[in-house]
C-alpha positions in Angstrom: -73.9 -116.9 14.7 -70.6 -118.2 14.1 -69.5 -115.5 12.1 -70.9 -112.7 14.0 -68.8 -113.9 17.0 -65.6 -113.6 14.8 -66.3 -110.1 13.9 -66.7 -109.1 17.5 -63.7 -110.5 18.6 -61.5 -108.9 15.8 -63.0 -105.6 16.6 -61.9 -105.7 20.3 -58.3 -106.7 18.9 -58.8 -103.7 17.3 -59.8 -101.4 20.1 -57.0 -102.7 22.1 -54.6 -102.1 20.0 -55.7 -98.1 19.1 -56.0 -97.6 22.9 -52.3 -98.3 23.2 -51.1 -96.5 20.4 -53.0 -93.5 22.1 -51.4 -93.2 25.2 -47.7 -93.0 24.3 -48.8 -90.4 21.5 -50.1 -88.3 24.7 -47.3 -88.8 26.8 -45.0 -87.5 24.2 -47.1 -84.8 23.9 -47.1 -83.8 27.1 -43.6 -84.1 27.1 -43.0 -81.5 24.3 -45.3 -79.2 25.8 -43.6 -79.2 29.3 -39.9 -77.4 27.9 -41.9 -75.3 25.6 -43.0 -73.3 27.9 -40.3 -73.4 30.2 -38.0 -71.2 28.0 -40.9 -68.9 27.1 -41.4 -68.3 31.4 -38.0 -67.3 31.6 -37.3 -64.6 28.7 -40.6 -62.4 30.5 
């Protein structure tokens, strides 16, 4: 029992961790996208 309660608790460490790393990869992302198509808007 002792050990299984170790492993959970490393694995929502884990989970934390990957959910942060997530969300300023998206923002960036989102970022790029936004001038992208600003200069393709104007040329047409």
């Amino acid at each position: 029992q002792k050990q299984q309660q170790q492993q959970q608790q490393q694995q929502q460490k884990q989970q934390q961790q990957q959910q942060q790393q997530q969300q300023p990869q998206k923002q960036q992302r989102q970022r790029q996208q936004q001038p992208q198509q600003q200069p393709q808007q104007q040329p047409q």
